[in-house]
N, CA, C and O of each residue as an XYZ file, in Angstrom:
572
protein
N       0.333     29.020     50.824
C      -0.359     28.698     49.583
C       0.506     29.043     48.376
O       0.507     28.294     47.399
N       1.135     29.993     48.407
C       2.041     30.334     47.606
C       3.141     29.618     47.245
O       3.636     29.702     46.122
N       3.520     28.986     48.029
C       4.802     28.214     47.793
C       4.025     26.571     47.383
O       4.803     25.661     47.097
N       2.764     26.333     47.378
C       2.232     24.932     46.934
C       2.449     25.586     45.645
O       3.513     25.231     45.137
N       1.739     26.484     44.908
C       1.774     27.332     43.644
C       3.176     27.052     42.849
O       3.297     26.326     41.862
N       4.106     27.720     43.441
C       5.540     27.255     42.690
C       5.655     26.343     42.714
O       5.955     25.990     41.573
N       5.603     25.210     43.613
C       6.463     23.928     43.943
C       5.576     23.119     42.741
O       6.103     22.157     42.181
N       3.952     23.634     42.302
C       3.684     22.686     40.979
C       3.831     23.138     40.054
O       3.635     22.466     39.041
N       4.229     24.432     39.961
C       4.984     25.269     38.825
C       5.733     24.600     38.026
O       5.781     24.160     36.877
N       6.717     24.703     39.693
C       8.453     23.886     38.981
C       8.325     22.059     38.550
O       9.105     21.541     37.752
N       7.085     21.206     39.326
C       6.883     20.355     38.894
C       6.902     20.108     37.645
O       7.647     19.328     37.053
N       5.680     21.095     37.020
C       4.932     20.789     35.491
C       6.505     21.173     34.392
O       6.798     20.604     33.340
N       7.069     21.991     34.897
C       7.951     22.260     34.139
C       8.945     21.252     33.991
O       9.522     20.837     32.986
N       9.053     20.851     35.548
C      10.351     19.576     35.381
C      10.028     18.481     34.463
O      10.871     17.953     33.737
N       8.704     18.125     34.510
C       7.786     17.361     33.634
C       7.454     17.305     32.407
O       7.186     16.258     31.818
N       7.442     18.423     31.918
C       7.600     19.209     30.222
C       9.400     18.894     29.614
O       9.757     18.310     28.591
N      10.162     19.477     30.598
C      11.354     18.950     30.250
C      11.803     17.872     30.057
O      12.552     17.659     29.104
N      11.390     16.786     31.061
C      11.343     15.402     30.990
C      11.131     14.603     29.574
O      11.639     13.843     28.749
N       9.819     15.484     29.993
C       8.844     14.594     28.514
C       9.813     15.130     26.860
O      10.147     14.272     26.042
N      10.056     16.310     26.695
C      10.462     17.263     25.375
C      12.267     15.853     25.264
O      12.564     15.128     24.314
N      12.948     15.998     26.502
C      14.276     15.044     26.535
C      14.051     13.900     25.703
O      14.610     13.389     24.732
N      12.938     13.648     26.485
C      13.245     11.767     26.331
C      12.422     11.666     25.182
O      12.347     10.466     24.919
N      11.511     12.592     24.046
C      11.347     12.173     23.018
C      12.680     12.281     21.841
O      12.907     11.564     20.866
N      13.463     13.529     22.398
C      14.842     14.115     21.410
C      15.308     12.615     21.411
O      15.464     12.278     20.237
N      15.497     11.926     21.987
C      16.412     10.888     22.393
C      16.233      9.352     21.848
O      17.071      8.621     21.321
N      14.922      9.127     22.139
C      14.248      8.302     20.932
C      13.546      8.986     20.019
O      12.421      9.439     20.235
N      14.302      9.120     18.730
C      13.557      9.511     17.449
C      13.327      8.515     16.672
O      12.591      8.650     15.694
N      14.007      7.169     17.021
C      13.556      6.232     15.997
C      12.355      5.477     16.213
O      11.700      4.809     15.413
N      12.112      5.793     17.934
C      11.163      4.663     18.311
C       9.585      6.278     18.386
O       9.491      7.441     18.776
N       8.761      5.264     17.754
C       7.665      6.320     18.161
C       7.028      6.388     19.032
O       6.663      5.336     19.556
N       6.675      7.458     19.492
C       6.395      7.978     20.713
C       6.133      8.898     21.172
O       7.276      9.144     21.560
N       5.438      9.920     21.593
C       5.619     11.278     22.389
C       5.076     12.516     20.748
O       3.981     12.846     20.292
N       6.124     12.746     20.465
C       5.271     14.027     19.193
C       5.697     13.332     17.832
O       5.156     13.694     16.787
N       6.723     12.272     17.835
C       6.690     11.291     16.710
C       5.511     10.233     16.315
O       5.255      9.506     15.355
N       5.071     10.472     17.279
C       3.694      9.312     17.168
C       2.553     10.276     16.342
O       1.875     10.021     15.347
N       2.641     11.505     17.201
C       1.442     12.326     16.770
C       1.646     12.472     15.342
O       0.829     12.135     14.485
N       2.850     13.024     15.122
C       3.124     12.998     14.003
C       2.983     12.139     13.099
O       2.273     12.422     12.135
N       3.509     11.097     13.167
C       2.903      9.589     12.302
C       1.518      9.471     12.186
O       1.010      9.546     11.067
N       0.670      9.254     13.419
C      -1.250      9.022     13.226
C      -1.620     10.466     12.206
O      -2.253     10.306     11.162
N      -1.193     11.735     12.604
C      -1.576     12.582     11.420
C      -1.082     12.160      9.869
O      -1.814     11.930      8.906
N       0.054     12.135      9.912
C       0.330     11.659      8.612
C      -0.282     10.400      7.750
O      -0.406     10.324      6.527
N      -0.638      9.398      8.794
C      -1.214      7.949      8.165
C      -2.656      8.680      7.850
O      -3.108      8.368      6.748
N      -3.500      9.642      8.652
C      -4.515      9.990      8.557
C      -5.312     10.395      7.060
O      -6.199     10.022      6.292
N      -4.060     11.667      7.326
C      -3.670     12.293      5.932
C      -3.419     11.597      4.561
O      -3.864     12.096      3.528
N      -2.747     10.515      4.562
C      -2.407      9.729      3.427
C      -3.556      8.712      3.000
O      -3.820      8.325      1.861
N      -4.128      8.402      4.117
C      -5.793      7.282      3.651
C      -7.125      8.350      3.483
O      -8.184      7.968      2.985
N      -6.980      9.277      3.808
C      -7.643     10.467      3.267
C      -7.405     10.707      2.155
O      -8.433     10.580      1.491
N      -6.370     11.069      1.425
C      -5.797     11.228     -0.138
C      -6.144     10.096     -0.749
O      -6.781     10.247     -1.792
N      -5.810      8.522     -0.256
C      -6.058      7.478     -1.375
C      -7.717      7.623     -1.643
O      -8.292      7.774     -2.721
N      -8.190      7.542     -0.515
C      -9.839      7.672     -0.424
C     -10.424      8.251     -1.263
O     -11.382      7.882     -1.942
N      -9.513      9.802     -1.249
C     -10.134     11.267     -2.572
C      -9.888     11.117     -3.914
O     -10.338     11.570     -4.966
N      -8.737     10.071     -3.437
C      -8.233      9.641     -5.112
C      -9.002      8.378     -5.629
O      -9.184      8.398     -6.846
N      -9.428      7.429     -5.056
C      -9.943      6.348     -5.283
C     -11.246      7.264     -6.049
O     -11.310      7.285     -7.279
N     -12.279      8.022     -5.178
C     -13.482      8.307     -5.569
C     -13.316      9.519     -7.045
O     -14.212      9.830     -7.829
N     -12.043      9.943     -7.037
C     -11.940     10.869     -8.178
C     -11.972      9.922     -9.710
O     -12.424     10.143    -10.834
N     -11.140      8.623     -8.979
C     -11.180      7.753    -10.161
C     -12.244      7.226    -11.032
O     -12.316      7.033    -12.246
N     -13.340      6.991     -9.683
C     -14.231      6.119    -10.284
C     -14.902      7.174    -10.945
O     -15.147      6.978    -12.135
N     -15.297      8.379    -10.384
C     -16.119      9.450    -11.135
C     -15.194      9.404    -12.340
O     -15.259      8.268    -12.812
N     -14.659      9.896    -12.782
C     -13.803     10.080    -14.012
C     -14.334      8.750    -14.690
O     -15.318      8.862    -15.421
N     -13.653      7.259    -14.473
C     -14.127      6.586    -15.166
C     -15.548      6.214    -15.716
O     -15.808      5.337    -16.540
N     -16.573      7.232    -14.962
C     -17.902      6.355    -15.121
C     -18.028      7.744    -16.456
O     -18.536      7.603    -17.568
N     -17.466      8.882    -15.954
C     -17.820     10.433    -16.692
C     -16.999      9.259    -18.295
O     -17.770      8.993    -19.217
N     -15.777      8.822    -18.355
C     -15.372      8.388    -19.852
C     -16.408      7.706    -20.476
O     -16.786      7.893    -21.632
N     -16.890      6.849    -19.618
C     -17.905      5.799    -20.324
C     -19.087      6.203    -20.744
O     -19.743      5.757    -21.686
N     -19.366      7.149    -19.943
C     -20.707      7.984    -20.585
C     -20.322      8.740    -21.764
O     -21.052      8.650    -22.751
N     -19.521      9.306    -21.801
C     -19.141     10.477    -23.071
C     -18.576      9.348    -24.234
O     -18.419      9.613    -25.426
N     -18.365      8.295    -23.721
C     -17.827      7.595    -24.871
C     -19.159      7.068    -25.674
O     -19.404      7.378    -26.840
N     -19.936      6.262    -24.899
C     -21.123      5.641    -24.948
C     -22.052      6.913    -25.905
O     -22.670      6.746    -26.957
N     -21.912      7.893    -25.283
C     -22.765      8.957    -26.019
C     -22.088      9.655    -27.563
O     -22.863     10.266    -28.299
N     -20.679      9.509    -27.937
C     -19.912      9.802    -28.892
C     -20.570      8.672    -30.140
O     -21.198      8.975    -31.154
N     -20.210      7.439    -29.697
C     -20.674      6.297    -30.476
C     -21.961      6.523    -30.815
O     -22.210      6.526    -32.020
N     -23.064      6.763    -29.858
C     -24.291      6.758    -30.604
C     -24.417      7.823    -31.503
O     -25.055      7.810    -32.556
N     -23.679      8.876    -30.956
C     -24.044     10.400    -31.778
C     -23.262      9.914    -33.357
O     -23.668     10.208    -34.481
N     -22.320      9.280    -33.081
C     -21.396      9.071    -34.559
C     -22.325      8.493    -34.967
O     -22.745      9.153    -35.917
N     -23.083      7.403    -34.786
C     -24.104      5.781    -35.538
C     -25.247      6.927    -36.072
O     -25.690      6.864    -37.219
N     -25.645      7.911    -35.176
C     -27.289      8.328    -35.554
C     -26.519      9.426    -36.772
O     -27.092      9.450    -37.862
N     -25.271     10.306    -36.617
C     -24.962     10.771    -38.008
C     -24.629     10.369    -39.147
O     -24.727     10.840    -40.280
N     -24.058      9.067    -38.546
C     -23.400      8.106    -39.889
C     -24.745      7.515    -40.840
O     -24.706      7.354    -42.060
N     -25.889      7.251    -39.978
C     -27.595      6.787    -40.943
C     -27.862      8.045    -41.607
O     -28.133      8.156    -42.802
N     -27.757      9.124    -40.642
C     -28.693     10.240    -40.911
C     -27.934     10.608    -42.660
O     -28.581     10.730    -43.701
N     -26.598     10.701    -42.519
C     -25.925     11.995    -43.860
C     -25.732     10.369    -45.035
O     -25.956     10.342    -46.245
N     -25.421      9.592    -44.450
C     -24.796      8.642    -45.067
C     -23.358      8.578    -45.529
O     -22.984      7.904    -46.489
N     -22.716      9.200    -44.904
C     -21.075      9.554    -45.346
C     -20.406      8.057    -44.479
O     -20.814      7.544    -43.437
N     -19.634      7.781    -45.077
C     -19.527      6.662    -44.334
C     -17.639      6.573    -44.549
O     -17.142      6.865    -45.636
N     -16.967      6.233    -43.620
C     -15.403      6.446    -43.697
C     -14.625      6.085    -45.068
O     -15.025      5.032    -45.566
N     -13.828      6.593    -45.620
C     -12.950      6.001    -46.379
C     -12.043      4.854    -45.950
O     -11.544      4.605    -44.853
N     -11.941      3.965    -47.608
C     -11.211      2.995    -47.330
C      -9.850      2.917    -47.291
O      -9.273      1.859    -47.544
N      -9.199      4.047    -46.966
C      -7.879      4.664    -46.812
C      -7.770      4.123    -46.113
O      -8.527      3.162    -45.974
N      -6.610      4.421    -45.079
C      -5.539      4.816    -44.273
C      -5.806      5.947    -43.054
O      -5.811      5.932    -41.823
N      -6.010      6.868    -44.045
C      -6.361      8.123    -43.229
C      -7.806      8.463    -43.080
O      -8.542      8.376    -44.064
N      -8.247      8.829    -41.970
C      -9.509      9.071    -42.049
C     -10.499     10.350    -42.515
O      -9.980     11.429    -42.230
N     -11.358     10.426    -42.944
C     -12.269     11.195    -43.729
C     -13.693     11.787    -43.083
O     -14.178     11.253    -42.086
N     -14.041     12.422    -43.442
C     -15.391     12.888    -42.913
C     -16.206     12.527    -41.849
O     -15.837     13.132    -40.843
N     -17.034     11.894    -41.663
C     -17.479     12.226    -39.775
C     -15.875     11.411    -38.991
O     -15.480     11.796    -37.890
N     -15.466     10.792    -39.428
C     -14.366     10.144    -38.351
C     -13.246     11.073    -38.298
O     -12.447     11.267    -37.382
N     -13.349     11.695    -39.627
C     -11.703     12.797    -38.810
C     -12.563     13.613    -37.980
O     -11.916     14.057    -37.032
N     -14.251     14.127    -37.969
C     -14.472     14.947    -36.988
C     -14.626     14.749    -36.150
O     -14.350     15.543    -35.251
N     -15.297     13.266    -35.874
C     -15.344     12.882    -34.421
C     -13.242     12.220    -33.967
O     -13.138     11.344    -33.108
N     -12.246     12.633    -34.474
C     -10.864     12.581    -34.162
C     -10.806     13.738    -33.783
O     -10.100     13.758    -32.774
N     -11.257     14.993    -34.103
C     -10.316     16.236    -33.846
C     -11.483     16.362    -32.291
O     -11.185     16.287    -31.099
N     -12.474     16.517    -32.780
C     -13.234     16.590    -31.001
C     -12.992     15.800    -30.075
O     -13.437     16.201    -29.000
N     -12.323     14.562    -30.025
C     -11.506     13.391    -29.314
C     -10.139     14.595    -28.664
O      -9.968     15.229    -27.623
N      -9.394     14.419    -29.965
C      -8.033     15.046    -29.809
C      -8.466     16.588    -29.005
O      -7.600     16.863    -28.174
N      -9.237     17.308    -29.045
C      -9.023     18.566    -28.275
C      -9.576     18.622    -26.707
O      -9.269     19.316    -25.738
N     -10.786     17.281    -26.985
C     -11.105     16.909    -25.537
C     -10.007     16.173    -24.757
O      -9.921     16.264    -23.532
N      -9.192     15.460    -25.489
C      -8.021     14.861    -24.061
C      -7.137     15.769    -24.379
O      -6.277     15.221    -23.689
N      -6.275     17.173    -25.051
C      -6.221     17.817    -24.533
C      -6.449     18.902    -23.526
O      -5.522     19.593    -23.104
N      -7.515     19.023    -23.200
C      -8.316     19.596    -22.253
C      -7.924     19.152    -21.170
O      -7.306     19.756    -20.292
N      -8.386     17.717    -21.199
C      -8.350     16.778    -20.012
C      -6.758     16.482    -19.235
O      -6.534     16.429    -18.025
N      -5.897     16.336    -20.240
C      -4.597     16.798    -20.264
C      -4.179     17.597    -19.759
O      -3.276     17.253    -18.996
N      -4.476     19.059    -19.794
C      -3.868     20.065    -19.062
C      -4.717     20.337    -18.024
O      -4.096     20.967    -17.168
N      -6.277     20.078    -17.594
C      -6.818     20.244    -16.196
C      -5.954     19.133    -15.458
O      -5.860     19.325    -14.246
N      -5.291     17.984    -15.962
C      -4.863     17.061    -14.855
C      -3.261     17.542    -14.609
O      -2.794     17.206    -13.521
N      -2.474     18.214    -15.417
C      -1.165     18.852    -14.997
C      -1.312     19.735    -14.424
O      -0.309     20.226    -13.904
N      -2.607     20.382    -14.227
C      -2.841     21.739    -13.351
C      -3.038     21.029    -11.869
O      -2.324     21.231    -10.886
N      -4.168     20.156    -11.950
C      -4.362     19.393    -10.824
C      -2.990     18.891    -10.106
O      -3.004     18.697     -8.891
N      -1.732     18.670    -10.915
C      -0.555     17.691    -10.240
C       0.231     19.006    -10.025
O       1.208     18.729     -9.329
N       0.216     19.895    -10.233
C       1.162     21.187     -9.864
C       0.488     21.455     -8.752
O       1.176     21.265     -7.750
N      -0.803     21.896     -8.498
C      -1.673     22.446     -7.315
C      -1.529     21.598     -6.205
O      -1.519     22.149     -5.104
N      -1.355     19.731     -6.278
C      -1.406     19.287     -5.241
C       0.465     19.084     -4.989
O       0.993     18.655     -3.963
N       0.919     19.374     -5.805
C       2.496     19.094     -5.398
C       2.694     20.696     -4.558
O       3.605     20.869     -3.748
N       2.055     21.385     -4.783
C       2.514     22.755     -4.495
C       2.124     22.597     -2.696
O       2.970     22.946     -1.874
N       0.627     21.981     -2.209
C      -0.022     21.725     -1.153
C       0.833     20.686     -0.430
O       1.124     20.798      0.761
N       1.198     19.729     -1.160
C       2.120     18.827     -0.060
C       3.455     19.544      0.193
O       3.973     19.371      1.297
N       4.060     20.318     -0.692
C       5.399     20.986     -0.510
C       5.078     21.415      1.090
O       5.498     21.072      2.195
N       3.726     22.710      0.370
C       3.705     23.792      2.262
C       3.209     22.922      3.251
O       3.711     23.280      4.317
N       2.154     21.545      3.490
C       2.064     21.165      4.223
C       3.459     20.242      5.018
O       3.447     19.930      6.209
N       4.310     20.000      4.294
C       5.533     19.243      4.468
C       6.072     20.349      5.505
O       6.390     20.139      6.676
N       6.103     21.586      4.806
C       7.065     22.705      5.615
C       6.408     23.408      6.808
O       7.042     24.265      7.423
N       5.220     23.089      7.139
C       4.362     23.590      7.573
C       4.739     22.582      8.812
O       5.158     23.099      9.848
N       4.606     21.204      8.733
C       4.593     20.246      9.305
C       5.986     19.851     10.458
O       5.978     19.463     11.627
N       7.380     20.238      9.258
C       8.548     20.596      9.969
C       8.712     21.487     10.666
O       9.685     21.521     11.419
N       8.062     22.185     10.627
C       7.891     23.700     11.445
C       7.529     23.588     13.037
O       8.135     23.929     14.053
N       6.389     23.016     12.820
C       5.705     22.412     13.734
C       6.254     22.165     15.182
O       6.220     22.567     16.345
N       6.939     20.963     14.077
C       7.574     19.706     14.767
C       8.997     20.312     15.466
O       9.220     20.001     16.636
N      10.016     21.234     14.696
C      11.087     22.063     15.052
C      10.918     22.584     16.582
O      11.642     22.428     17.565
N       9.520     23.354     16.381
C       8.876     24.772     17.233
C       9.050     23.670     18.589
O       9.913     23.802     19.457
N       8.011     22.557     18.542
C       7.423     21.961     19.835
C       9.321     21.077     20.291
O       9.850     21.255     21.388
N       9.914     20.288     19.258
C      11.022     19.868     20.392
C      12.060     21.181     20.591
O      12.647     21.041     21.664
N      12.389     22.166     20.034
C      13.620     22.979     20.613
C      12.845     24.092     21.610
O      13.474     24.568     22.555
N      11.212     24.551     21.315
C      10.532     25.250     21.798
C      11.060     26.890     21.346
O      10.802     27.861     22.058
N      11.872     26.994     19.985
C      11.783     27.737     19.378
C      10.705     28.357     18.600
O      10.001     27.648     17.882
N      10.470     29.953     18.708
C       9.209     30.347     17.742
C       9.472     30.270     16.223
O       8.577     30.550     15.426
């Protein structure tokens, strides 16, 4: 019984070796832990457009509301005080105020979205290295 024991020992192993060879060998063609690798990655990437698609539309529907609601709030102050823009150039009373609450809200919006592009560049960096790692460990079978 013992010697059935080794003899599928040394099988599975001859078999592991087999398999670990003949993917080193075709790296261009996919296959074996290049494949895995690819279906995770395609996974991963229609997952992101997906998160990004739905981030979009929220955002766009969130502009249209705050815009929609800016305009009326400007129309119901512009009846209410009666100040009504100058015929300048430059703008004057409710319109430079509804400019500077514009201007500090897309700054806002501005720096939550460079925070957002640092945080996810920072996540694809370690998942990248994370990923090579991986991939290193399983073909040389280095820890």
């Amino acid at each position: 019984m013992l010697h059935h024991v080794r003899y599928a020992a040394f099988a599975a192993a001859l078999s592991i070796f087999a398999v670990t060879t003949a993917g080193a060998q075709d790296a261009q063609k996919p296959g074996g832990l290049n494949k895995v690798a690819q279906n995770v990655s395609k996974t991963m990437k229609k997952a992101g457009r997906d998160t990004k698609a739905e981030a979009k539309r929220a955002g766009s529907k969130a502009h249209n509301e705050l815009t929609d609601a800016g305009n009326a709030t400007k129309t119901t102050l512009k009846k209410a005080t009666g100040i009504k823009a100058p015929q300048s150039h430059q703008p004057g009373g409710l319109n430079k105020v509804a400019r500077n609450i514009s201007n500090t809200s897309k700054k806002a919006g501005s720096d939550i979205k460079a925070e957002k592009n640092r945080v996810k560049g920072d996540l694809h960096g370690a998942s990248t290295e994370a990923g090579k790692s991986v991939k290193d460990t399983a073909l040389k079978g280095k820890p």
